[in-house]
C-alpha positions in Angstrom: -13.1 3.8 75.3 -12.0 1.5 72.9 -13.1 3.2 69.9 -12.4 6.6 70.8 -8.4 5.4 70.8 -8.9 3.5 67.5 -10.6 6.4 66.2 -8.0 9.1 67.7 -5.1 6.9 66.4 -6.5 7.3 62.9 -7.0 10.3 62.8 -3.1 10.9 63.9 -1.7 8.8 61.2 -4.1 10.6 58.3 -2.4 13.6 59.8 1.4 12.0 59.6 0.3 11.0 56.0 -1.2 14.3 55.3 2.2 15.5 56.2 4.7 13.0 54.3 2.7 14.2 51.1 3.4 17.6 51.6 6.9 17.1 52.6 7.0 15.0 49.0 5.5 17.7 46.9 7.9 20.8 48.4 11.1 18.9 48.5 13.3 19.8 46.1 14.4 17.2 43.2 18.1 17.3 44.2 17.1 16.0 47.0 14.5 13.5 45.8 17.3 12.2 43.5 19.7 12.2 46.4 17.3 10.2 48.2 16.3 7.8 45.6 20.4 7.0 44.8 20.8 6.1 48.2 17.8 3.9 48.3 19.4 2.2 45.6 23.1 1.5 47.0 21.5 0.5 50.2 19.5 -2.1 47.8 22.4 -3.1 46.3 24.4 -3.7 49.6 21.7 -5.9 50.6 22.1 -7.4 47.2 18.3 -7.1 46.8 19.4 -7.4 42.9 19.7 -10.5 40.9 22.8 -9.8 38.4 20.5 -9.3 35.5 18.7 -6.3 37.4 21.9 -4.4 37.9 21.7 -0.8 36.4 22.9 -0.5 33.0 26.1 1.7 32.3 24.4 5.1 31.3 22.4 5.0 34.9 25.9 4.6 37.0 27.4 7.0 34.5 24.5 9.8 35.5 25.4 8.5 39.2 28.4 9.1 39.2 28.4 12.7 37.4 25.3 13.6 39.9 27.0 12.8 43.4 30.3 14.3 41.7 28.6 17.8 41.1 26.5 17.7 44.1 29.0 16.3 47.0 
């Protein structure tokens, strides 16, 4: 019985995979980007950066210019 489950629970999480990749490839890149700047305030909240690693000034201008077009 034991293996059945294990094997049944693999075969579930292939399929979740299976689906995360799809959802990666069809989502559009606004909201890729959208998801990717708030990955990186939520980093820095957490202050997950040392100050050397902070963005440069062109990245928080296109951040800025980005959120203000798309809000």
């Amino acid at each position: 019985m034991l293996k059945e489950q294990i094997q049944t629970y693999k075969k579930r999480w292939k399929l979740v995979a299976e689906a995360e990749n799809r959802e990666i490839r069809e989502a559009p890149p606004e909201l890729l980007l959208k998801q990717t700047f708030s990955i990186w305030e939520i980093a820095r909240s957490l202050n997950f950066f040392e100050q050397r690693d902070r963005p440069n000034k062109l990245w928080s201008q296109l951040q800025k210019k980005w959120i203000s077009h798309h809000a």
